[in-house]
N, CA, C and O atoms as a printed pandas DataFrame, in Angstrom:
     atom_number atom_name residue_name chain_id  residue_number  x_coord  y_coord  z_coord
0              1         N          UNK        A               1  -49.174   59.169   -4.444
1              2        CA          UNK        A               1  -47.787   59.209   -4.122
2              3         C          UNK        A               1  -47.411   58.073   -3.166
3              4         O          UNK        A               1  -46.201   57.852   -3.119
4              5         N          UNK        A               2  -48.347   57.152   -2.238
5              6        CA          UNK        A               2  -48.060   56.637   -1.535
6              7         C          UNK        A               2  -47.649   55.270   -2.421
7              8         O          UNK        A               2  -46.623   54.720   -2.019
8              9         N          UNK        A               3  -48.332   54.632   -3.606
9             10        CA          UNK        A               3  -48.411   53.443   -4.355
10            11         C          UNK        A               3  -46.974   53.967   -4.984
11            12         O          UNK        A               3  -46.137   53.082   -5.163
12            13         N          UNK        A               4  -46.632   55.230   -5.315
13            14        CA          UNK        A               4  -45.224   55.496   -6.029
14            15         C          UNK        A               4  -44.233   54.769   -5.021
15            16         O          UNK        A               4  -43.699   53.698   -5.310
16            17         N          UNK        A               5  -44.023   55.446   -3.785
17            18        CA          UNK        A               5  -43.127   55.328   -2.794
18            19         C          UNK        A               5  -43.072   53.970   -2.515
19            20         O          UNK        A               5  -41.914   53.576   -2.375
20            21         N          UNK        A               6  -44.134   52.917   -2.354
21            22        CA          UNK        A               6  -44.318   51.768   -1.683
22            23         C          UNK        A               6  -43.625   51.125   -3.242
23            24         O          UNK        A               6  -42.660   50.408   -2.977
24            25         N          UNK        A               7  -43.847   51.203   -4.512
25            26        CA          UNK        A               7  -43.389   50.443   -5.391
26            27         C          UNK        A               7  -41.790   50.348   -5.359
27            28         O          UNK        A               7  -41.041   49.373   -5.425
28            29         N          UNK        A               8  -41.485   52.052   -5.203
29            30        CA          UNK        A               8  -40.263   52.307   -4.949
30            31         C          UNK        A               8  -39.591   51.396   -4.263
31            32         O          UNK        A               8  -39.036   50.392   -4.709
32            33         N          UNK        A               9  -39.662   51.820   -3.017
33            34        CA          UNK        A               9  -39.087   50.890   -1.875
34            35         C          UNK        A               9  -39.314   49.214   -2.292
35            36         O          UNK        A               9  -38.483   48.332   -2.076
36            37         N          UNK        A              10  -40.162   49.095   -2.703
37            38        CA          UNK        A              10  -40.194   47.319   -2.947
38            39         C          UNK        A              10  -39.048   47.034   -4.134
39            40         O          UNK        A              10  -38.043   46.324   -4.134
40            41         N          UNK        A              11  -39.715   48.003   -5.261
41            42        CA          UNK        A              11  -38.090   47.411   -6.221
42            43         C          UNK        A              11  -36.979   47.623   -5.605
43            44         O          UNK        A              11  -36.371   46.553   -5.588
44            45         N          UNK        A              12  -36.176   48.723   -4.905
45            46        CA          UNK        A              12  -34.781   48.665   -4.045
46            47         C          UNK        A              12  -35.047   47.816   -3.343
47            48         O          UNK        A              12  -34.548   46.856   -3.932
48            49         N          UNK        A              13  -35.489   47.443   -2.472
49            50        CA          UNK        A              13  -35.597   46.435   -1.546
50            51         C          UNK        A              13  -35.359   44.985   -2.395
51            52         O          UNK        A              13  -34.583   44.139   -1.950
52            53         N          UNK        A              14  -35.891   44.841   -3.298
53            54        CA          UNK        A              14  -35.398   43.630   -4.497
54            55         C          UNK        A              14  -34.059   43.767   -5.156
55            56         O          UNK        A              14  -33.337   42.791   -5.357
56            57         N          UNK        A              15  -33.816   44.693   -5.408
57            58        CA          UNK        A              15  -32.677   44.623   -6.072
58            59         C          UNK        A              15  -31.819   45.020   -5.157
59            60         O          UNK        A              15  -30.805   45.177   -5.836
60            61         N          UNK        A              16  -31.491   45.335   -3.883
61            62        CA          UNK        A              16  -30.675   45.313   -2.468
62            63         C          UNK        A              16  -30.369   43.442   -2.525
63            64         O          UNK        A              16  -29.347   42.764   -2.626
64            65         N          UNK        A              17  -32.034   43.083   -2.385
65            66        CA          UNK        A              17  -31.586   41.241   -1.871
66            67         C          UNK        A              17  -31.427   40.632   -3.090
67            68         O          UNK        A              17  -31.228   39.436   -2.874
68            69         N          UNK        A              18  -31.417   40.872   -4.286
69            70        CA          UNK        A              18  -31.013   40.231   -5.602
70            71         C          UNK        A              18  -29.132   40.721   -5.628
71            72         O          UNK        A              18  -28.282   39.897   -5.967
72            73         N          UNK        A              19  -28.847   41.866   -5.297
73            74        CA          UNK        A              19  -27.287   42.214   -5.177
74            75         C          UNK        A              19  -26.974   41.661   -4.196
75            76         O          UNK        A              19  -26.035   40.940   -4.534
76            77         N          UNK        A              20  -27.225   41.487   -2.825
77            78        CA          UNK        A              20  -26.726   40.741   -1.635
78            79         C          UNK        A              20  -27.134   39.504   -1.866
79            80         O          UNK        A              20  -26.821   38.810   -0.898
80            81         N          UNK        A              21  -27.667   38.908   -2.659
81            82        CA          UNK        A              21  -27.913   37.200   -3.105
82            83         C          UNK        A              21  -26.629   36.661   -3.982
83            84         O          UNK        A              21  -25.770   35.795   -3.812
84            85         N          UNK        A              22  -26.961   37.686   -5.080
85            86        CA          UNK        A              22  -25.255   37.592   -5.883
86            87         C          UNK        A              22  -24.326   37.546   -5.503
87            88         O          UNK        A              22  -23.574   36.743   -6.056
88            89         N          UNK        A              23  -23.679   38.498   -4.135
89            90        CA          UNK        A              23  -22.280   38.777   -3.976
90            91         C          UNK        A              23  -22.421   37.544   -3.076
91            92         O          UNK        A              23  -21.525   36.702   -3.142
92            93         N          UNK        A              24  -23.360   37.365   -2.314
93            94        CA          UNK        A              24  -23.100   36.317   -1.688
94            95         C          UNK        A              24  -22.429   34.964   -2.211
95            96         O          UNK        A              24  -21.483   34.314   -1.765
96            97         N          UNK        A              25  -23.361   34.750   -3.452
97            98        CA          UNK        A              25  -22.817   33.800   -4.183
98            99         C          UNK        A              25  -21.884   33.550   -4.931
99           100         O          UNK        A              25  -21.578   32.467   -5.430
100          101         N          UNK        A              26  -21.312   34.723   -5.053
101          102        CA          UNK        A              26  -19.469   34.926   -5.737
102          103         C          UNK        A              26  -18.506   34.458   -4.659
103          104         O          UNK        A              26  -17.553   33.684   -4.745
104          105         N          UNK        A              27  -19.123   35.291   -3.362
105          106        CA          UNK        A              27  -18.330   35.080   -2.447
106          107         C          UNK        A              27  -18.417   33.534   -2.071
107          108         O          UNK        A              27  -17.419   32.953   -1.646
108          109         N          UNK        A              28  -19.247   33.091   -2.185
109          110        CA          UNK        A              28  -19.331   31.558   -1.923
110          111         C          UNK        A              28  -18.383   30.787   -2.651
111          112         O          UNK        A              28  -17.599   29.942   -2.219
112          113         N          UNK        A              29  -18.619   31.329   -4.210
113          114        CA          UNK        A              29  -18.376   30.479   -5.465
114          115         C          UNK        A              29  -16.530   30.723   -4.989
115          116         O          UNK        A              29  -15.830   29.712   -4.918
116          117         N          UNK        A              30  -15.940   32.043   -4.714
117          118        CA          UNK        A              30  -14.433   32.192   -4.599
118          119         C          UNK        A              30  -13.745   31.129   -3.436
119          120         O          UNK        A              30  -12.745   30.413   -3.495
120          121         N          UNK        A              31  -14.546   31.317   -2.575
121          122        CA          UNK        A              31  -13.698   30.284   -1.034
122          123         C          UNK        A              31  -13.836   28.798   -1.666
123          124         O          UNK        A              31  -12.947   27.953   -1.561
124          125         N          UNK        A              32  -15.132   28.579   -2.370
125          126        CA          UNK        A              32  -14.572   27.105   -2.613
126          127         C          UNK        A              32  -14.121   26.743   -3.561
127          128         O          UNK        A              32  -13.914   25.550   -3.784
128          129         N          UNK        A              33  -13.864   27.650   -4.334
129          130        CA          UNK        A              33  -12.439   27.698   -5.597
130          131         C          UNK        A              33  -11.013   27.201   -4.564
131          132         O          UNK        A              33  -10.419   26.143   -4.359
132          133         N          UNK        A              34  -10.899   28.553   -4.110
133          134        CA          UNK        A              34   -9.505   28.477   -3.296
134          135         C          UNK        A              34   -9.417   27.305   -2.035
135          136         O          UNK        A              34   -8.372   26.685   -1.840
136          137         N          UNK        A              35  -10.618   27.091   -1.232
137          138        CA          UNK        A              35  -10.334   25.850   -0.955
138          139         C          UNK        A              35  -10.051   24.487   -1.749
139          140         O          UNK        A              35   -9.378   23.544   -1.333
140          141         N          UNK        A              36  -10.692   24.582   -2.946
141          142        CA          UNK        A              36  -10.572   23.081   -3.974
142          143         C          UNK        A              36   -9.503   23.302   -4.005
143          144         O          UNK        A              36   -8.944   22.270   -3.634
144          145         N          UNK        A              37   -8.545   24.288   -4.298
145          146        CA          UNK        A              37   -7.193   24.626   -4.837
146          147         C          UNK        A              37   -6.560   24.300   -3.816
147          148         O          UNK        A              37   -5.598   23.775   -4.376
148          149         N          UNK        A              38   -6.320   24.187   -2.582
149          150        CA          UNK        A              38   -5.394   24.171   -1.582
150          151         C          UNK        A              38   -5.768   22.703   -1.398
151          152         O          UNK        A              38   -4.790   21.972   -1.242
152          153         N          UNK        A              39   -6.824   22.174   -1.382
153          154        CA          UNK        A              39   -7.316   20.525   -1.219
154          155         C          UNK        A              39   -6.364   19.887   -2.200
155          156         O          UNK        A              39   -5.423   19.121   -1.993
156          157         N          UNK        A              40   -6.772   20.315   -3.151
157          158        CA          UNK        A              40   -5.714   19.606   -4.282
158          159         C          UNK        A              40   -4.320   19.802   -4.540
159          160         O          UNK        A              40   -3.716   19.104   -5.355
160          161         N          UNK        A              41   -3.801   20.690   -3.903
161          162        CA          UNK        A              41   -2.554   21.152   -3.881
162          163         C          UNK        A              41   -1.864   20.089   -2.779
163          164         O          UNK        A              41   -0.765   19.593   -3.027
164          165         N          UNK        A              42   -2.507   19.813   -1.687
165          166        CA          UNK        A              42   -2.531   18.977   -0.350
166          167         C          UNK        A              42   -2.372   17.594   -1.151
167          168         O          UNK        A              42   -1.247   17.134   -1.346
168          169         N          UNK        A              43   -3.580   16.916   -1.631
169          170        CA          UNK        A              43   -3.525   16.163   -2.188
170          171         C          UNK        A              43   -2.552   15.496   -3.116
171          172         O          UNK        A              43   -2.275   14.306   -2.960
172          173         N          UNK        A              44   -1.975   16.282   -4.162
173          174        CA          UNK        A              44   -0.697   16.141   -5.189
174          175         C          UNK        A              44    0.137   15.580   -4.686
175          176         O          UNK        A              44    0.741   14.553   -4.993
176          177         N          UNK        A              45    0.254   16.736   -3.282
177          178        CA          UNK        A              45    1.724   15.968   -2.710
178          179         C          UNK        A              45    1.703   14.944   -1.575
179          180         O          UNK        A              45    2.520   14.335   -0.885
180          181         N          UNK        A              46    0.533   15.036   -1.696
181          182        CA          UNK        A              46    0.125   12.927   -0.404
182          183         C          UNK        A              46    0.633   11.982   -2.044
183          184         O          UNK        A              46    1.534   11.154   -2.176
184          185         N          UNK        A              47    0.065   12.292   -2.651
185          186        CA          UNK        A              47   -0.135   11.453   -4.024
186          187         C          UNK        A              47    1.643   11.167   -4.316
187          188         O          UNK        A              47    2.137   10.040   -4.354
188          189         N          UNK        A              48    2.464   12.542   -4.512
189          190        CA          UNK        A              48    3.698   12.546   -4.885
190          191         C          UNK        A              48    4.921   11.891   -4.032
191          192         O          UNK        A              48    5.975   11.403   -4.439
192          193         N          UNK        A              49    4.398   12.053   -2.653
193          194        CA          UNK        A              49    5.414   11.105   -1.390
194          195         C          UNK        A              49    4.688    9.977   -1.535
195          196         O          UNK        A              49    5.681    9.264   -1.677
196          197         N          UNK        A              50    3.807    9.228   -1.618
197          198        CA          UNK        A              50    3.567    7.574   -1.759
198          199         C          UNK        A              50    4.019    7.193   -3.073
199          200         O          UNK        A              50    4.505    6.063   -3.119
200          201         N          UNK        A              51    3.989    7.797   -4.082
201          202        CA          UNK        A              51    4.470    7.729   -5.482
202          203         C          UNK        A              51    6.201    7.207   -5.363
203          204         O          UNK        A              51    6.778    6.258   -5.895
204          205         N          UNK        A              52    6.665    8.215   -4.482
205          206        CA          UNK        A              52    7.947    8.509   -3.724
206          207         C          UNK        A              52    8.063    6.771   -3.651
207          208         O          UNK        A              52    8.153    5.893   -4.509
208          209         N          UNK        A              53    8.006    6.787   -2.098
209          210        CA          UNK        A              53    8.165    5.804   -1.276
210          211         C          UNK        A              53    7.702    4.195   -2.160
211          212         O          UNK        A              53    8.433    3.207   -2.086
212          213         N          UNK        A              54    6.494    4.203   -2.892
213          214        CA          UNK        A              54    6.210    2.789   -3.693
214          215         C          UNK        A              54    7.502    2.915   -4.763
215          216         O          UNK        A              54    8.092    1.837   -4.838
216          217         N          UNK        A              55    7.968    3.752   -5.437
217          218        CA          UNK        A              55    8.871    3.866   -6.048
218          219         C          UNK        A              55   10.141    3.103   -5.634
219          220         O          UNK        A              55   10.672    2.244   -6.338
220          221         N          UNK        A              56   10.556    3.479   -4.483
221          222        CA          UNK        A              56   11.544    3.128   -3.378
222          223         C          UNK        A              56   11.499    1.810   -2.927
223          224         O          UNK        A              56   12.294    0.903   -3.173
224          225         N          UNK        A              57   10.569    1.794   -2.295
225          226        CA          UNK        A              57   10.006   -0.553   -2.103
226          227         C          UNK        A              57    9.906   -1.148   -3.730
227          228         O          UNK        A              57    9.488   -2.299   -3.856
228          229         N          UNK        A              58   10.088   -0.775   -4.329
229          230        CA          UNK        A              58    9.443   -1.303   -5.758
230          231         C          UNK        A              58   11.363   -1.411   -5.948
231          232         O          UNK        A              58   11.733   -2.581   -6.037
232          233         N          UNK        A              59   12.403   -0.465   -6.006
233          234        CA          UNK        A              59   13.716   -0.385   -6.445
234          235         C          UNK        A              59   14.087   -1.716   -5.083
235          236         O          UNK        A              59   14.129   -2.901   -5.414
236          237         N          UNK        A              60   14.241   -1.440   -4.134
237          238        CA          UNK        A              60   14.759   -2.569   -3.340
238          239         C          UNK        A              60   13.998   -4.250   -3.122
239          240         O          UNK        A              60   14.473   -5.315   -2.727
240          241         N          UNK        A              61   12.641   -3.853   -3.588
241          242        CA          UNK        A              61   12.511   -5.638   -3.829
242          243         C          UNK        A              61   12.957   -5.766   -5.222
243          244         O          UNK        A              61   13.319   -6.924   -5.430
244          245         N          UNK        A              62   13.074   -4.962   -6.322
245          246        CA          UNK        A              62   13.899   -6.076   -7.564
246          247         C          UNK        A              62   15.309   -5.886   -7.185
247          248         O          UNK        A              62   15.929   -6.104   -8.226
248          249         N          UNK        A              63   16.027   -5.638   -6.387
249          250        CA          UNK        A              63   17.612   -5.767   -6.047
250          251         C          UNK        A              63   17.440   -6.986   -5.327
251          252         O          UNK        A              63   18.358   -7.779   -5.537
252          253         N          UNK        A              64   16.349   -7.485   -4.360
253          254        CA          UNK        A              64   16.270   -8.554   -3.437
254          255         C          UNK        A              64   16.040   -9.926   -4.657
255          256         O          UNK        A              64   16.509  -11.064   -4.653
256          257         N          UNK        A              65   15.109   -9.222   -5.648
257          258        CA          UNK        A              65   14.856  -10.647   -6.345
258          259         C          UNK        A              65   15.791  -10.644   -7.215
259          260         O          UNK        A              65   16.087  -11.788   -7.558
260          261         N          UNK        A              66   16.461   -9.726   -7.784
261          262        CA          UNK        A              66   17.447  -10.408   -8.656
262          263         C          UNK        A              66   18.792  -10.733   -8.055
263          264         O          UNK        A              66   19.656  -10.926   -8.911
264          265         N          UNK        A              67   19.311  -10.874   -6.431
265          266        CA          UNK        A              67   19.895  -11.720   -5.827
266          267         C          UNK        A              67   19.549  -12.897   -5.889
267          268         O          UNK        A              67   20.248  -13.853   -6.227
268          269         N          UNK        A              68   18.222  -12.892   -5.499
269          270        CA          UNK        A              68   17.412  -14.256   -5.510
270          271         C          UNK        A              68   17.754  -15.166   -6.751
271          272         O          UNK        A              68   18.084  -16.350   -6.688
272          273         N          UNK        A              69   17.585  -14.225   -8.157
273          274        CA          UNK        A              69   18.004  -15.188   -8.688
274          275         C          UNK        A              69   19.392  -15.803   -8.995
275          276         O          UNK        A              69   19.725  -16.974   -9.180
276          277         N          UNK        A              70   20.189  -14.500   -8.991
277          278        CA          UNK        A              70   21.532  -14.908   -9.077
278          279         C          UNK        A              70   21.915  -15.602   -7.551
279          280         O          UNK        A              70   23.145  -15.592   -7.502
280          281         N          UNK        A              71   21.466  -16.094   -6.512
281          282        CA          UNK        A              71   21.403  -17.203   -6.094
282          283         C          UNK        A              71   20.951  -18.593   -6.604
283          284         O          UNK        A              71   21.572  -19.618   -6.326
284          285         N          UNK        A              72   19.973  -18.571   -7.271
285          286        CA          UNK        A              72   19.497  -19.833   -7.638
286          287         C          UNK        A              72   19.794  -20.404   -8.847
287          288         O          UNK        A              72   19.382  -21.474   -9.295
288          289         N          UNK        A              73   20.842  -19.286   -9.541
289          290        CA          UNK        A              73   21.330  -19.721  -10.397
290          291         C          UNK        A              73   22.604  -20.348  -10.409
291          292         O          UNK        A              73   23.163  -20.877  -11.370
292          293         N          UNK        A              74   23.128  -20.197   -8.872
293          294        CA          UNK        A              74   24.299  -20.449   -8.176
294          295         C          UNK        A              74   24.480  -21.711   -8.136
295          296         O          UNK        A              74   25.400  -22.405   -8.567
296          297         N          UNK        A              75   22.833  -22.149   -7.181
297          298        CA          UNK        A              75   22.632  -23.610   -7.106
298          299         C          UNK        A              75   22.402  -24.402   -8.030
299          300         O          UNK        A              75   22.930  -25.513   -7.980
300          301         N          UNK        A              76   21.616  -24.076   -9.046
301          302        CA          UNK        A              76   21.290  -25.014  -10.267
302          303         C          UNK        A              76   22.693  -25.159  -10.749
303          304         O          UNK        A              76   22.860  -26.374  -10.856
304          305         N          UNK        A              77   23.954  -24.447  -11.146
305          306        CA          UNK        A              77   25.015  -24.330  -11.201
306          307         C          UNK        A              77   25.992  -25.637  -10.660
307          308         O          UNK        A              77   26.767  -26.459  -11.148
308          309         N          UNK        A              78   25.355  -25.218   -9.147
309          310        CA          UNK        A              78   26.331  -26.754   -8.243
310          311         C          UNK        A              78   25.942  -28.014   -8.271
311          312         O          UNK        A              78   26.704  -28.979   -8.318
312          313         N          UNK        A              79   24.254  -28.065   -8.231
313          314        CA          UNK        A              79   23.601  -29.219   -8.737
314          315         C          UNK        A              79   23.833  -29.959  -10.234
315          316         O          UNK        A              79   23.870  -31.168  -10.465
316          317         N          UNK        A              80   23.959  -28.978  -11.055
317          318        CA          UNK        A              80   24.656  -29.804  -12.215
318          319         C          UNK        A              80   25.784  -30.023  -12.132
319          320         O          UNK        A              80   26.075  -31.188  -12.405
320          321         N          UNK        A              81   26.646  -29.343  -11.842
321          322        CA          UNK        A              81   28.170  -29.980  -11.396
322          323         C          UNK        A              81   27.958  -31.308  -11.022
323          324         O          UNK        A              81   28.449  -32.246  -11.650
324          325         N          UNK        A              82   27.048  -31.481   -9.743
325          326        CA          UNK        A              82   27.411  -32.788   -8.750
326          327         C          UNK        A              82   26.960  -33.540  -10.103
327          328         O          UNK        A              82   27.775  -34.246  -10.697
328          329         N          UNK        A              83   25.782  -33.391  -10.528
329          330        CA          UNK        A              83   24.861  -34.463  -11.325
330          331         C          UNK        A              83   26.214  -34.533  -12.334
331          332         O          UNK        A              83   26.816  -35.604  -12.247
332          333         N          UNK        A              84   26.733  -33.633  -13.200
333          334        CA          UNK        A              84   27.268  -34.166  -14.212
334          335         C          UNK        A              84   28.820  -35.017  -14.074
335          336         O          UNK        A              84   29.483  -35.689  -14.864
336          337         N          UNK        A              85   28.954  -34.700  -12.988
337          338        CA          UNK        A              85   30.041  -35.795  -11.993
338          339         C          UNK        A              85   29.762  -37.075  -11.711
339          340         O          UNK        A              85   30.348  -38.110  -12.031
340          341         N          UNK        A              86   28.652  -36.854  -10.979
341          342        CA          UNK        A              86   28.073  -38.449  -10.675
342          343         C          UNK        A              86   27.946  -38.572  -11.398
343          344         O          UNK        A              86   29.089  -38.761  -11.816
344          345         N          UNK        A              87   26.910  -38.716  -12.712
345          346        CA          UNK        A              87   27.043  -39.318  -14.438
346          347         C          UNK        A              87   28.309  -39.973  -15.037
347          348         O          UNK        A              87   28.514  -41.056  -15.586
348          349         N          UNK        A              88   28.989  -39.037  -14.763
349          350        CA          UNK        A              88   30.421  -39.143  -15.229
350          351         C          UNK        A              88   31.010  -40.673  -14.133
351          352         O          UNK        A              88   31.523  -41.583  -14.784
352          353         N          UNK        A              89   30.930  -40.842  -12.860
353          354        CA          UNK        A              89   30.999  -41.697  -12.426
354          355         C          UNK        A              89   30.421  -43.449  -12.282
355          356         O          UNK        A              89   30.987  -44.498  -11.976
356          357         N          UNK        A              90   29.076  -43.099  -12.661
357          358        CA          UNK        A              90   28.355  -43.943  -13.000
358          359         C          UNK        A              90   27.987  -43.770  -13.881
359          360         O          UNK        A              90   27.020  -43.532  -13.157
360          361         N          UNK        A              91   27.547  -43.538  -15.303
361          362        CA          UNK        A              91   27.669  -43.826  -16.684
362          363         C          UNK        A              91   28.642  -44.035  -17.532
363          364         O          UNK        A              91   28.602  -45.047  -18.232
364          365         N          UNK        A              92   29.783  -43.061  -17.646
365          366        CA          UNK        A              92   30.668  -43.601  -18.043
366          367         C          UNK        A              92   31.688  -44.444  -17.544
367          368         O          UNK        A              92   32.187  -45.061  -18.486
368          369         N          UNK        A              93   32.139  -44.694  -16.602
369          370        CA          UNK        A              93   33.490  -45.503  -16.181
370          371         C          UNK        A              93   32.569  -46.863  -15.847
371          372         O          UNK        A              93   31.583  -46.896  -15.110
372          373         N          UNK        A              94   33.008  -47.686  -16.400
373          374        CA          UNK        A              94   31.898  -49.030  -16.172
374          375         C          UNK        A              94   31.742  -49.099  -14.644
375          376         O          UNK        A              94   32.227  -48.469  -13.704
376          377         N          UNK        A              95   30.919  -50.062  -14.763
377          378        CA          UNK        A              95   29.979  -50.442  -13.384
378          379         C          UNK        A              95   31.261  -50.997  -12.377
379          380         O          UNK        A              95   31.411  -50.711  -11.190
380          381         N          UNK        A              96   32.177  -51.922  -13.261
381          382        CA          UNK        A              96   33.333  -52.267  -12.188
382          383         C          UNK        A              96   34.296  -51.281  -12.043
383          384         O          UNK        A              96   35.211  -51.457  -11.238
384          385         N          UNK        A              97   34.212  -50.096  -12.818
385          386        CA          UNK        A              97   35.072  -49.383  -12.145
386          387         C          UNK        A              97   34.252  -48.241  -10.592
387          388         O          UNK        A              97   34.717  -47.550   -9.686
388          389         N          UNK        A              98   32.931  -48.615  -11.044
389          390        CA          UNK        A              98   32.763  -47.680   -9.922
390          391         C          UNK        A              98   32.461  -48.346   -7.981
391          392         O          UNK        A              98   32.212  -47.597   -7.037
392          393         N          UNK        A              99   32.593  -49.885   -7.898
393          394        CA          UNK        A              99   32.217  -50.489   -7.535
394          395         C          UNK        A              99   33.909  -50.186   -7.036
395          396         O          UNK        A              99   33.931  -50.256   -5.807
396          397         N          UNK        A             100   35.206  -49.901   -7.550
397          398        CA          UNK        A             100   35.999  -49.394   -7.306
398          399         C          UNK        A             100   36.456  -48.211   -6.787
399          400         O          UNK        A             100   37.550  -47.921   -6.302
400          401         N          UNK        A             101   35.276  -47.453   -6.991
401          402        CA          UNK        A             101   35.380  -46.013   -6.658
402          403         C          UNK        A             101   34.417  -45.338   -5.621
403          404         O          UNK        A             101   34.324  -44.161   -5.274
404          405         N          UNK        A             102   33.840  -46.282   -5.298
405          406        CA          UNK        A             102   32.774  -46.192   -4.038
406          407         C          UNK        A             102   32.971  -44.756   -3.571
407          408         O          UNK        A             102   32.356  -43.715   -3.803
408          409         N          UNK        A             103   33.892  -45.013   -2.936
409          410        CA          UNK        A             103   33.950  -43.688   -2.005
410          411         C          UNK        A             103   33.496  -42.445   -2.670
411          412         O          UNK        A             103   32.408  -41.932   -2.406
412          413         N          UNK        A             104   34.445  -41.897   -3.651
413          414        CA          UNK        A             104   34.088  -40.968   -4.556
414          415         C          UNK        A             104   32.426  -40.967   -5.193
415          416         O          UNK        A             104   31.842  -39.899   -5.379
416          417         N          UNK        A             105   31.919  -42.018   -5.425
417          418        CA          UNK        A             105   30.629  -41.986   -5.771
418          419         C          UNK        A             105   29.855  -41.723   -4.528
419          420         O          UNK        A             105   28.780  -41.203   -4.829
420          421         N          UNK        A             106   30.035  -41.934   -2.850
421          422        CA          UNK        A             106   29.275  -41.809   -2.088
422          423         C          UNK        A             106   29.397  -40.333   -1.924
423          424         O          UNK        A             106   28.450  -39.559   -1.783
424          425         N          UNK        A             107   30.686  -40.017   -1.956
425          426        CA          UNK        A             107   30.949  -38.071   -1.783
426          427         C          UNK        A             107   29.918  -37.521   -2.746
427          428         O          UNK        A             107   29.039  -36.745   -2.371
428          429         N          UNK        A             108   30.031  -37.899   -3.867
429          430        CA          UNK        A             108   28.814  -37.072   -4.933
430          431         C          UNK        A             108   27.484  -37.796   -4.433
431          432         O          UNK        A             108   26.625  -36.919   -4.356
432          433         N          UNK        A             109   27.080  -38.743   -4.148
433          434        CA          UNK        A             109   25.691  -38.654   -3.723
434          435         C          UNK        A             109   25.251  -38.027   -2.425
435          436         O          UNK        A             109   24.128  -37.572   -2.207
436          437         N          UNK        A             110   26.267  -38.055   -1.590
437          438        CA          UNK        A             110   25.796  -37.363   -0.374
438          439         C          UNK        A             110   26.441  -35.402   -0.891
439          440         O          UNK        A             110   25.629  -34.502   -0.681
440          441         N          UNK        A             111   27.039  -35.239   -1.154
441          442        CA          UNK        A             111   26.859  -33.266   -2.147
442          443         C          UNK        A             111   25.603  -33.245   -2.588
443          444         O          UNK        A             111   24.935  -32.248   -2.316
444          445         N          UNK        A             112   25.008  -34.314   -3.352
445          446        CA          UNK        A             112   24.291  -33.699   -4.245
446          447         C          UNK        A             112   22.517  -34.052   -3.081
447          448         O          UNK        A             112   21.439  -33.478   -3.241
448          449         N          UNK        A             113   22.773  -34.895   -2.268
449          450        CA          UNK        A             113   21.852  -34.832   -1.261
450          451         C          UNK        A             113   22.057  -33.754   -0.416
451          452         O          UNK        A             113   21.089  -33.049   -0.131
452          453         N          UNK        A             114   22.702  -33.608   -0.153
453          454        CA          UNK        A             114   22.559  -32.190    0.960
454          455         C          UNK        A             114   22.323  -30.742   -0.038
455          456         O          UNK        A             114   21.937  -29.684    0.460
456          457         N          UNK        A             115   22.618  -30.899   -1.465
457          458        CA          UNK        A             115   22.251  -29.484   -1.914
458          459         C          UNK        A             115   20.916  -29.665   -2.265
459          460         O          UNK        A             115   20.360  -28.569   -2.339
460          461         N          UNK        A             116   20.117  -30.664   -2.530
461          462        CA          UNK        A             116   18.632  -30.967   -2.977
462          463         C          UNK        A             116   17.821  -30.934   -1.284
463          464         O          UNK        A             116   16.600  -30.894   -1.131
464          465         N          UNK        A             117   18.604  -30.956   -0.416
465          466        CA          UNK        A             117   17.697  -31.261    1.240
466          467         C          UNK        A             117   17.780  -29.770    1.577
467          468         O          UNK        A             117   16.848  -28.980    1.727
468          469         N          UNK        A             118   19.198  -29.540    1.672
469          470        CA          UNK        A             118   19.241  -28.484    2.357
470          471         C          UNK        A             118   20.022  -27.005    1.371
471          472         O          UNK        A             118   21.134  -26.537    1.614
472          473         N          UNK        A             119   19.247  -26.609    0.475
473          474        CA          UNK        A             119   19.347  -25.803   -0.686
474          475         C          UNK        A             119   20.185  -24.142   -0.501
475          476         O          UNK        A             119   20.669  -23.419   -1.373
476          477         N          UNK        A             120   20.061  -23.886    1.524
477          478        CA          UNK        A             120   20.244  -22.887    1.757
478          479         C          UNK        A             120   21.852  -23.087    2.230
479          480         O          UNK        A             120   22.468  -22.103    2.641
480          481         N          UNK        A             121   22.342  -24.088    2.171
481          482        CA          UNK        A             121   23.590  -24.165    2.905
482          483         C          UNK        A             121   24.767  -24.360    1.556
483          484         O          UNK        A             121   24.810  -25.031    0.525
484          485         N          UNK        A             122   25.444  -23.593    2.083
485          486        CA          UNK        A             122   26.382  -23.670    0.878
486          487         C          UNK        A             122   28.237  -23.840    1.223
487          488         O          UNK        A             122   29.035  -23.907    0.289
């Protein structure tokens, strides 16, 4: 009876720490479920406000660059003006007429120098 009792007690005693091994490990396996879940829940929305905000810098630099260009399309604009003026002054109206017209030819070379020097002044 004693080898009965002692077997006894050893299998409960196994299957006590085989059930308290298990629950342990459910219980393990559940917290870091629900922690992954709250990590990632955390996460989404770090992810969803920079998403945000690059969204936001991304809308106001193409408003900045497409000023930019409709500035520079301003200037290429005035620069051909001057150029197709001066042309007009010195290509077509002969050489003695412009030798007549000095002045007017110095106004378009000095416009069209100050918009090629100084590009920001208008």
């Amino acid at each position: 009876m004693n080898i009965v009792n002692f077997v006894e007690g050893l299998l409960t005693g196994s299957a006590l720490i085989a059930m308290a091994g298990w629950l342990s490990r459910a219980l393990i396996g559940h917290l870091l479920k629900k922690d992954l879940a709250a990590f990632k829940a955390q996460e989404e929305e770090k992810i969803g406000k920079t998403l945000a905000t690059l969204s936001d810098t991304f809308a106001k630099q193409n408003i900045k660059l497409t000023w930019l260009h409709q500035q520079r399309a301003v200037k290429i604009g005035e620069i051909h003006g001057a150029l197709v003026d001066l042309r007009h002054l010195v290509k077509v109206e002969a050489p003695e007429a412009v030798e007549a017209n000095r002045e007017p030819v110095q106004k378009q070379t000095r416009e069209l120098d100050r918009l090629l020097t100084n590009p920001e002044s208008t």
